[in-house]
C-alpha positions as CSV (number, residue, x, y, z in Angstrom):
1,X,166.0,167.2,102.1
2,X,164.7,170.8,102.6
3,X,166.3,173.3,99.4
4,X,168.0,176.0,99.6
5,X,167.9,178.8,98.2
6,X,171.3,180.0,96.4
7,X,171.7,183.6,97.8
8,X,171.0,181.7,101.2
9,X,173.8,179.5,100.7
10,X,176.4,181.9,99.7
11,X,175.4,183.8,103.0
12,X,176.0,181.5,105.7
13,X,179.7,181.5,104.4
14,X,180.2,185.6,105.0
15,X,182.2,186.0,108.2
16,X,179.7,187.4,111.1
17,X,179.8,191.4,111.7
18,X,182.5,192.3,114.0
19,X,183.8,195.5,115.2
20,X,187.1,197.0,113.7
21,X,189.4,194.4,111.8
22,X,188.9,190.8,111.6
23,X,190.2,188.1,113.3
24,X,193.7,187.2,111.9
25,X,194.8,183.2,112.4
26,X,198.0,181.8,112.4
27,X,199.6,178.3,113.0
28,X,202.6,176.3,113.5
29,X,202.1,172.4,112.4
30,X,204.5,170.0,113.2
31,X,204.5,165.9,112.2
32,X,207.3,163.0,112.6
33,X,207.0,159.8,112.4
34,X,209.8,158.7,114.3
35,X,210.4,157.9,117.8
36,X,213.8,157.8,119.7
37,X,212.6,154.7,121.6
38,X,214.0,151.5,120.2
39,X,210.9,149.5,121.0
40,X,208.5,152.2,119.1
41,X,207.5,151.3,115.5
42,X,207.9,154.4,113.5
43,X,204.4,155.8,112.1
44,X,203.7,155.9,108.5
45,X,201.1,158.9,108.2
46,X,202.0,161.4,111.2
47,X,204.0,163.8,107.8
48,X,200.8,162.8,105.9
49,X,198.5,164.3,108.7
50,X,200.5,167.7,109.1
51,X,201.0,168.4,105.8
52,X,197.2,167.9,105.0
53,X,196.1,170.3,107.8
54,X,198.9,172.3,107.0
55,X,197.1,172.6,103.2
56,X,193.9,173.0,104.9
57,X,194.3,176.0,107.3
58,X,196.4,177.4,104.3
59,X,193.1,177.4,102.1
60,X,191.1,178.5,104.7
61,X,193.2,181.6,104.8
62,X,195.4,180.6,107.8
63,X,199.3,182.0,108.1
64,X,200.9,178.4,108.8
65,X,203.8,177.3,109.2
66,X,204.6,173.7,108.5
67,X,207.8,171.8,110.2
68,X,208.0,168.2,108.9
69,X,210.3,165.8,107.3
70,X,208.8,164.1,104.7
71,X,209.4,160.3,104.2
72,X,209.8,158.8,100.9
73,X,206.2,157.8,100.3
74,X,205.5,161.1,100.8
75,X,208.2,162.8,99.0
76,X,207.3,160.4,96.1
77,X,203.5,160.9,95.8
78,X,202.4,162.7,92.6
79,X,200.8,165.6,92.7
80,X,201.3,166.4,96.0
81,X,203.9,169.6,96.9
82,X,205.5,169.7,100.3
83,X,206.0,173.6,101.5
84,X,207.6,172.7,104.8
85,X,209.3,175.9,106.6
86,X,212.0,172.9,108.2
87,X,212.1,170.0,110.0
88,X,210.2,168.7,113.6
89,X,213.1,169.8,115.5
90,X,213.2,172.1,118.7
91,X,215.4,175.1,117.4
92,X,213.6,175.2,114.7
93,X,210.3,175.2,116.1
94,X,211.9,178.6,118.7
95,X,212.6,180.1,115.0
96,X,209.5,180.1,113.4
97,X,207.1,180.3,116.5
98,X,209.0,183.6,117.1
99,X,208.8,184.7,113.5
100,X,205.2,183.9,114.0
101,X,205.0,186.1,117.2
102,X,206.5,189.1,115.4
103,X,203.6,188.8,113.1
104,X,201.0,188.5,115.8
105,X,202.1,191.0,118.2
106,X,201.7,193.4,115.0
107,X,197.9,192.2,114.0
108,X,197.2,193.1,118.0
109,X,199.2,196.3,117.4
110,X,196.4,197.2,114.5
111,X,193.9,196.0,116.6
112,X,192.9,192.4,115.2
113,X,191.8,189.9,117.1
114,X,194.6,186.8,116.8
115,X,194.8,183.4,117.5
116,X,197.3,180.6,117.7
117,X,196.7,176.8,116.1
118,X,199.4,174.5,117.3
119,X,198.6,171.1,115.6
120,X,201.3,168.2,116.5
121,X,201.1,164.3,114.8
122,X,203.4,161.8,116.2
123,X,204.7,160.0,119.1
124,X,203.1,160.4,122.4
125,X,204.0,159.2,125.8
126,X,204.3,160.2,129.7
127,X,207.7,160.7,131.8
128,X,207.6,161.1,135.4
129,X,203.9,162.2,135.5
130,X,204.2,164.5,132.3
131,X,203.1,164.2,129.1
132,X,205.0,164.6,126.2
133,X,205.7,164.4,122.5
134,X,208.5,163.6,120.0
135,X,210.4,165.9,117.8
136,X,213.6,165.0,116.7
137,X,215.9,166.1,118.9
138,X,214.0,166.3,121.8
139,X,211.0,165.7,124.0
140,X,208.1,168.2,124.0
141,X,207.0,168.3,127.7
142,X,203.7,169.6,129.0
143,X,205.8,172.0,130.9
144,X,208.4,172.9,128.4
145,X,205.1,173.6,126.5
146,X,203.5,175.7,128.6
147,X,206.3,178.1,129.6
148,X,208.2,178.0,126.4
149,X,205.3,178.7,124.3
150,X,201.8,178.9,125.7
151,X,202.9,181.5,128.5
152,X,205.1,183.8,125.8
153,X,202.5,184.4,122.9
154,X,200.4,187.1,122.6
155,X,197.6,185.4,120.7
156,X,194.1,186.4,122.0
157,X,193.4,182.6,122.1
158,X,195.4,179.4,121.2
159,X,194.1,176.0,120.0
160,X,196.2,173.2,120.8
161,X,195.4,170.0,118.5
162,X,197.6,166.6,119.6
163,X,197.2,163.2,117.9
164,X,199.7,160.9,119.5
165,X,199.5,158.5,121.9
166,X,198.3,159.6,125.7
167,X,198.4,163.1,124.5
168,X,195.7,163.6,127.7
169,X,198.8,164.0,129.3
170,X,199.7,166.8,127.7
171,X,196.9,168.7,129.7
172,X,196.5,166.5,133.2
173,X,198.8,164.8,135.2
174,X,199.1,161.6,136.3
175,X,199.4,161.4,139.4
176,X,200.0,158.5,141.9
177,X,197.9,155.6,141.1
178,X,197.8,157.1,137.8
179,X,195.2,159.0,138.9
180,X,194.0,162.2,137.0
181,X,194.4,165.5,137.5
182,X,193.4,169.1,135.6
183,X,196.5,171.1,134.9
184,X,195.1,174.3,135.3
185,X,197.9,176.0,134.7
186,X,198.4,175.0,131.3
187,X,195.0,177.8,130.9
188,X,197.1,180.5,132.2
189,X,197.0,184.1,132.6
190,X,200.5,184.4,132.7
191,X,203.0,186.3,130.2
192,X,199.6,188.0,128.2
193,X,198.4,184.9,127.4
194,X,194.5,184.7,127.9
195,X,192.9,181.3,127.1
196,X,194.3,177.9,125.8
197,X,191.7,175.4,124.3
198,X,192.8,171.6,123.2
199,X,191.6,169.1,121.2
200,X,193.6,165.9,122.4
201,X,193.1,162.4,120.7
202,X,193.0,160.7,123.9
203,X,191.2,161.0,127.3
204,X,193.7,158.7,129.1
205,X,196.2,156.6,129.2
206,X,195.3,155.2,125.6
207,X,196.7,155.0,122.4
208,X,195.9,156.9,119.1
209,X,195.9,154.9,115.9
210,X,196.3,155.3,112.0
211,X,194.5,153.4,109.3
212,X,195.2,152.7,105.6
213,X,191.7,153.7,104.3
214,X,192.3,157.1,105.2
215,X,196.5,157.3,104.7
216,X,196.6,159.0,107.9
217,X,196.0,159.3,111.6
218,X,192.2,158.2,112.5
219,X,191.7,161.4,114.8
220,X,194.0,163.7,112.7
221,X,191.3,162.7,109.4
222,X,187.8,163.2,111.5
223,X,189.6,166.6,113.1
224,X,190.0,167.7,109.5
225,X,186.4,166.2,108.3
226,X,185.3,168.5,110.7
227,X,187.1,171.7,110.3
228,X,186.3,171.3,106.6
229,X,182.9,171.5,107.4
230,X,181.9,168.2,108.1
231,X,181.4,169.6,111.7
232,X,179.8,173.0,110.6
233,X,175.8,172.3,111.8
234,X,174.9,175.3,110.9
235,X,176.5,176.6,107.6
236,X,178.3,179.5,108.8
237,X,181.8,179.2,107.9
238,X,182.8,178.5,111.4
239,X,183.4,175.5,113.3
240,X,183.0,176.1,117.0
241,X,184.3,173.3,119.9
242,X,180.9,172.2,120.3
243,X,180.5,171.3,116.9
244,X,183.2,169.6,116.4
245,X,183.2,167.9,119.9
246,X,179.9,166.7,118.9
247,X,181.1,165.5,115.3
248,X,183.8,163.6,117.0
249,X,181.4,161.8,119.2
250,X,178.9,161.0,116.0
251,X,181.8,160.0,114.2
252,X,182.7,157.3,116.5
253,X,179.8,156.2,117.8
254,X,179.3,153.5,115.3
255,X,182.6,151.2,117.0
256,X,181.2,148.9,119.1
257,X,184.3,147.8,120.8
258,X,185.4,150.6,123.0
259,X,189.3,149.0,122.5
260,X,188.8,150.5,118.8
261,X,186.6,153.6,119.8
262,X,188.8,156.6,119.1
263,X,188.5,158.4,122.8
264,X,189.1,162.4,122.9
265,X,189.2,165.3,124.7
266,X,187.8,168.4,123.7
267,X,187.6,171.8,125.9
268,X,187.2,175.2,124.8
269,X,189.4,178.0,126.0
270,X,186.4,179.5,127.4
271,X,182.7,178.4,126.1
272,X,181.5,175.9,123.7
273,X,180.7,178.8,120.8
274,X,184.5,179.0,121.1
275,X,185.9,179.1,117.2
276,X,188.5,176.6,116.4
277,X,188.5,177.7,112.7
278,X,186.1,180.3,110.2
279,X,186.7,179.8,106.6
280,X,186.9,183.2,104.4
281,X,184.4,184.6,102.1
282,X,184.0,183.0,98.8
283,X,185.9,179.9,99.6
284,X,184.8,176.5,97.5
285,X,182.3,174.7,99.0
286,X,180.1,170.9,97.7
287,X,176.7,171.4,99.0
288,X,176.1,167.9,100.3
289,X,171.8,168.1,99.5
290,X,172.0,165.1,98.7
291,X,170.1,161.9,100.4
292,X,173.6,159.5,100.2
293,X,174.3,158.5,103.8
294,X,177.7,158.1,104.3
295,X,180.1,160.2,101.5
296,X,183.6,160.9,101.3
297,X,185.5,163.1,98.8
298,X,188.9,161.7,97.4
299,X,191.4,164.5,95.7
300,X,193.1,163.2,92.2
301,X,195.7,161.9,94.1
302,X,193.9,159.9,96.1
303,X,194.4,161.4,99.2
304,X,190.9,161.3,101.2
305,X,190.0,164.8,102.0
306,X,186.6,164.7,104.0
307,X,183.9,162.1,105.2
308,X,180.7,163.4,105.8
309,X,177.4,162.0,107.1
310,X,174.6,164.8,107.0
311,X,171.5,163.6,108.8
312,X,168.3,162.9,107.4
313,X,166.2,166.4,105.7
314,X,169.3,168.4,107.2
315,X,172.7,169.6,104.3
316,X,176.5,170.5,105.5
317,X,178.9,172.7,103.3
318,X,182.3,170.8,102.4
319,X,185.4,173.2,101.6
320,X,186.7,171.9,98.7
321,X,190.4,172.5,97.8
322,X,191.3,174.2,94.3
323,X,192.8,171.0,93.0
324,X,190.3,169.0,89.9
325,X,188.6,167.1,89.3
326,X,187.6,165.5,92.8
327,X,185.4,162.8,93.3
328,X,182.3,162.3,95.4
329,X,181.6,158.7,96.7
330,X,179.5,156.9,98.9
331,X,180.9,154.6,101.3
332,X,179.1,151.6,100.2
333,X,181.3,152.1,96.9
334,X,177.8,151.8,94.9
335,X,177.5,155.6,93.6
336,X,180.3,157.9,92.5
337,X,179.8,161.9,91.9
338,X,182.7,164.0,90.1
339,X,183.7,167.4,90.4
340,X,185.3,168.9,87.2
341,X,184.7,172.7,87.4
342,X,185.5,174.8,90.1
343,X,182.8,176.8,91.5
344,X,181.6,179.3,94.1
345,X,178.8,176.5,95.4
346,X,178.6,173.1,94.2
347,X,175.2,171.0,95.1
348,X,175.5,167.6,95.0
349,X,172.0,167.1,93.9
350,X,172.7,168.7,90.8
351,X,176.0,166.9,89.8
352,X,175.4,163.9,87.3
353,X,176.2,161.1,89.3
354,X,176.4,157.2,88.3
355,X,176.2,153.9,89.6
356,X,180.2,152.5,90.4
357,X,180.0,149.3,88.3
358,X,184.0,148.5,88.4
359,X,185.8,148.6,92.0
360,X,188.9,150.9,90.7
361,X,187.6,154.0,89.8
362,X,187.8,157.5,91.0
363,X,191.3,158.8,91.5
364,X,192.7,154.8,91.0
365,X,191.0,155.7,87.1
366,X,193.3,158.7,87.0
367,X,196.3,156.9,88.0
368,X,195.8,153.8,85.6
369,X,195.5,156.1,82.5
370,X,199.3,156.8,83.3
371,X,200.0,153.5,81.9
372,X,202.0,153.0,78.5
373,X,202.6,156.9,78.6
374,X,206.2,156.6,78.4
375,X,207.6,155.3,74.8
376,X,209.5,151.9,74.5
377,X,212.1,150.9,72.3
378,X,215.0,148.5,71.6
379,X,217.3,150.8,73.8
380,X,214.7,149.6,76.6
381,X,215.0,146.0,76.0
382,X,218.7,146.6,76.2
383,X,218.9,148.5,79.2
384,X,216.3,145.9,80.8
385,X,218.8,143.4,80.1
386,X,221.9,145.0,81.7
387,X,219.8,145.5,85.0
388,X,219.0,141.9,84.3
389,X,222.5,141.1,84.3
390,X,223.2,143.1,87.2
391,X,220.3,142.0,89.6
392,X,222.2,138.1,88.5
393,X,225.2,139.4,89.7
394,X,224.4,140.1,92.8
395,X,225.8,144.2,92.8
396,X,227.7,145.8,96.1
397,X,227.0,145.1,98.9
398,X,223.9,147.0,100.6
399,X,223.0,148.1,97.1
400,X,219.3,147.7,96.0
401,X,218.9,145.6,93.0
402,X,217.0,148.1,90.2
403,X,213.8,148.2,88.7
404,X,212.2,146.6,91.6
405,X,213.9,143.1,90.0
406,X,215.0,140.6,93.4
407,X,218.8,140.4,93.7
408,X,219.6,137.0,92.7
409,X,216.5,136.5,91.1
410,X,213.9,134.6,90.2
411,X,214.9,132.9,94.2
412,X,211.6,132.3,95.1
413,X,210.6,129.9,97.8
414,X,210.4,127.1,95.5
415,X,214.3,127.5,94.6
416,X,214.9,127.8,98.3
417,X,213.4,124.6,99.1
418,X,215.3,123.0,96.5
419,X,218.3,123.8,97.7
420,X,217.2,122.8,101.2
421,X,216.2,119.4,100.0
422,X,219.9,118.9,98.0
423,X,221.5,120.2,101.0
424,X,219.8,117.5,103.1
425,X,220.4,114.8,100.5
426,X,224.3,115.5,100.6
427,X,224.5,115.4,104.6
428,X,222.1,112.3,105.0
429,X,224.3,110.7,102.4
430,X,227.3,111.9,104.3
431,X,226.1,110.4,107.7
432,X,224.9,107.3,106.0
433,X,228.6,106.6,104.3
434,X,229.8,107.4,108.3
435,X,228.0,105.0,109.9
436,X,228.5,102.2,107.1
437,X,232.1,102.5,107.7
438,X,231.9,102.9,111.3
439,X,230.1,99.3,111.5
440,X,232.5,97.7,108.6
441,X,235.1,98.1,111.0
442,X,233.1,97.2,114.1
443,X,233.0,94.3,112.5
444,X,236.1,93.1,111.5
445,X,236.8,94.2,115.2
446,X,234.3,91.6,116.2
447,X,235.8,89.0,113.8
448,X,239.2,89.2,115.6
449,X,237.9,89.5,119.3
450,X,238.2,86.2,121.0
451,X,236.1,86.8,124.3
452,X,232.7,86.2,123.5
453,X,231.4,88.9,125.7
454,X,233.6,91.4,123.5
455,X,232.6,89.8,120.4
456,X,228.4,90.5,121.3
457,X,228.4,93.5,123.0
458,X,230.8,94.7,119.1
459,X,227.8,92.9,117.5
460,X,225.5,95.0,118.9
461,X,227.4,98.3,118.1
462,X,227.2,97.0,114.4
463,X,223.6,96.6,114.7
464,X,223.0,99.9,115.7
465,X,225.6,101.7,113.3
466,X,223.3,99.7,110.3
467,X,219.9,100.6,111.3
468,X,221.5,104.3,111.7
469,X,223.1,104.1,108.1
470,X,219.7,102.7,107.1
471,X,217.8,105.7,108.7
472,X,220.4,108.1,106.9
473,X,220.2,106.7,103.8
474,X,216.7,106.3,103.4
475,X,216.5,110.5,104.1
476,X,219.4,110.8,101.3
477,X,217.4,109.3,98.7
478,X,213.9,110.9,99.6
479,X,215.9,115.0,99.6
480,X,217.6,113.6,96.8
481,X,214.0,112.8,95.1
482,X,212.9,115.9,96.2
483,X,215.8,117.9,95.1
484,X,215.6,116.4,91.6
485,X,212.0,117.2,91.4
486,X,211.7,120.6,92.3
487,X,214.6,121.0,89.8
488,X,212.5,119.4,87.1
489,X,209.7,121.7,87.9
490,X,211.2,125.5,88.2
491,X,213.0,124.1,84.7
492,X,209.2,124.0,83.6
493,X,208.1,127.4,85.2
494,X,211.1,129.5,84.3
495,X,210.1,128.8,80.2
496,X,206.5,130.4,81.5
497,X,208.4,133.8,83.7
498,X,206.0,136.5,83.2
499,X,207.1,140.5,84.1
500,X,205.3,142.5,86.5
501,X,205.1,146.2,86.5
502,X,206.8,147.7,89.4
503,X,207.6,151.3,90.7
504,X,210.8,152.2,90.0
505,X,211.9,154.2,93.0
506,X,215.3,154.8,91.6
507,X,214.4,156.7,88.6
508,X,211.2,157.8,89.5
509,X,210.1,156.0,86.3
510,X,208.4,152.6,85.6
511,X,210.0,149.3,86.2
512,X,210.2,145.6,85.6
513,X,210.4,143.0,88.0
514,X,210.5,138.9,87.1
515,X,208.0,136.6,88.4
516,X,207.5,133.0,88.2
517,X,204.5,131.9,87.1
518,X,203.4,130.5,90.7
């Protein structure tokens, strides 16, 4: 790994030389997780996603504006504050994209040049040969898109970002066969509108896809890797379509099975040196100068910001958000960096880094230090016993039991087969008792019959009715058996009950739930 001078670091972040004013950005950044179809799951991270680039372009000096509807994971993560101008809904997105033009026809009017970011998470899908995507209240079609929006801003350029499902079709058609086809009207000259450049998370007729690791979107996380400066080759504070294009294809290149291979589009408004995204002078940067491989750096929260793979003998600059500390780890999990100061430039080589000898560190460590921080007392122990009581007594209807404690608790699977098994011993023995007294009076029947025929074919009735009480009976006693010793055992386990630290979503505080000792 070649070094690098300091004063040459802190250059390749000053914007380049322009004539007059610089280039002013702005952006509208819209997530939702839900769908209107009834046989589409709703997503988990599509708010996640927009709010994180939302925070991004905000750092990097971008005027965003963010329309999402928080769910409650969201809401409820700590640390984590949710600026959103409204929610993904259509009017609302009219509103503040023509706030947004107000303030970009008045850059152009002091001769800035402008651009437009339009980032969308969500639902994806095609209609009648068009491409769309969800909001709220209504569908976002590739043509609604282009003359509602595309054709009436006066940006100098506009980026359009999509992760959602068949969000090619947001920029092709499909036309019979399914058969692909350029729009290329959606790069119109129409209403002052010059150049229109996308980054789509699919190519086809394919679907995008969110993973756990990263609490978000797979393409939505490598698109911000990138603009962060994952992407940026060169060090100069700007991330051009061919370097992110060309990060995107890295990224991926490792999945083998081309089912799982993210598969993207990625086409400049006009030529590959094309900026999606120039970060401001001075901005926080982690000098990655280090020979790790594969890093990623996780904010206090948890949330994972950036991963990062600089080749060998070559560095990238990270943009770091303002938040401490933030922590620096390899993907292996075997080394672990941390970031406590804030700083102009930050080299990796130069932070004191150690070896990760227990699995939860990093910002798990933060979160586990939280624990016993709120006092206890006898008012808790009665209080723990009321929702006790409560949770026993089953509550309203519809209500959540609190504290995270199972209404009707401890029911576990053990206490449901138990009272499968005495169910089963009470029918059998209810069958059984039938039958017996079905054949006692067959036979009597018989005893009184005087044709012989009569009094065999009764016989054999009464033969059957036994061997069918027999049956019956013979189930009876083993659910009974069963029934009495499952009863014998949760007797046992319930003397051993051990409590289990649960959120408490309905205080916001720290509950207890009850759990046999299985």
């Amino acid at each position: 790994m070649r070094a690098l001078p300091l004063a040459c670091i802190l250059a390749t972040f000053a914007p380049r030389a322009a004539a007059g004013e610089p280039a002013r950005r702005f952006a509208i950044v819209i997530g939702n997780n839900h769908s209107d179809s009834p046989d589409t799951l709703d997503l988990r991270y599509a708010d996640d996603d927009a709010i994180a680039m939302h925070q991004l372009l905000t750092e990097a000096g971008v005027d965003s504006v963010l329309l999402v509807r928080p769910d409650a994971d969201t809401r409820d993560q700590a640390g984590r504050s949710v600026s959103a101008a409204g929610p993904p809904r259509w009017q609302e997105l009219v509103t503040r994209l023509g706030e947004l033009e107000k303030r970009i026809r008045a850059a152009n009017a002091e001769g800035a040049a402008t651009s437009l970011l339009i980032f969308y998470s969500g639902h994806g899908n095609v209609a009648h040969g068009e491409g769309y995507v969800e909001l709220e209240d209504t569908h976002l079609t590739r043509s609604l898109l282009r003359r509602q929006i595309l054709d009436r801003t006066k940006a100098g350029e506009v980026h359009l970002v999509v992760d959602a499902c068949r969000s090619y079709y947001l920029a092709f058609e499909k036309g019979p066969g399914g058969k692909r086809r350029p729009i290329a009207s959606l790069v119109t000259t129409g209403g002052g509108h010059a150049r229109t450049g996308y980054v789509l998370s699919t190519s086809s007729d394919r679907e995008s896809h969110e993973w756990e690791e990263f609490q978000g979107g797979i393409f939505s996380h490598e698109v911000r890797s990138g603009l962060r400066g994952a992407a940026d080759a060169d060090r100069d504070g700007s991330v051009s379509y061919a370097e992110l294009g060309a990060f995107l294809s890295v990224a991926n290149r490792g999945i083998r099975n081309a089912r799982f291979r993210p598969d993207f589009v990625v086409r400049p408004p006009a030529a590959l040196s094309d900026e999606l995204l120039r970060w401001p002078a001075g901005s926080e940067a982690l000098l990655i100068d280090a020979p790790e491989g594969h890093v990623y750096v996780e904010a206090p929260t948890g949330e994972r910001l950036v991963d990062a793979n600089p080749a060998a003998d070559e560095a990238l600059a990270i943009h770091l958000p303002p938040v401490r500390p933030l922590f620096i780890r390899r993907q292996d999990g075997r080394r672990e960096y941390i970031i406590e100061q804030r700083a102009a430039v930050t080299r990796l080589s130069e932070l004191a880094g150690g070896r990760v000898r227990v699995a939860s560190k990093g910002a798990l460590h933060i979160a586990f230090q939280k624990l016993f921080a709120v006092p206890f007392g006898e008012g808790d122990v009665d209080a723990f016993r009321d929702r006790w009581r409560a949770a026993q007594a089953g509550g309203p209807p519809g209500e959540s039991a609190p504290l995270g404690i199972a209404r009707g608790a401890p029911e576990t699977s053990g206490s449901s087969a138990r009272t499968m098994a005495g169910a089963t011993a009470i029918a059998a023995g209810v069958v059984a008792a039938g039958l017996g007294g079905w054949a006692i009076e067959r036979s009597l029947a018989a005893r009184d019959a005087g044709d012989q025929v009569q009094k065999a074919d009764i016989n054999d009735t009464v033969r059957d009715l036994r061997l069918g009480a027999g049956i019956s009976l013979a189930v009876g006693l083993a659910a009974g058996g069963t029934w009495l010793w499952l009863r014998h055992r949760d007797a046992d386990r319930a003397s051993a009950t051990s409590l289990t630290v649960a959120p408490d979503v309905t205080s916001g505080g720290v509950g207890l739930s009850v759990t046999g000792g299985w």
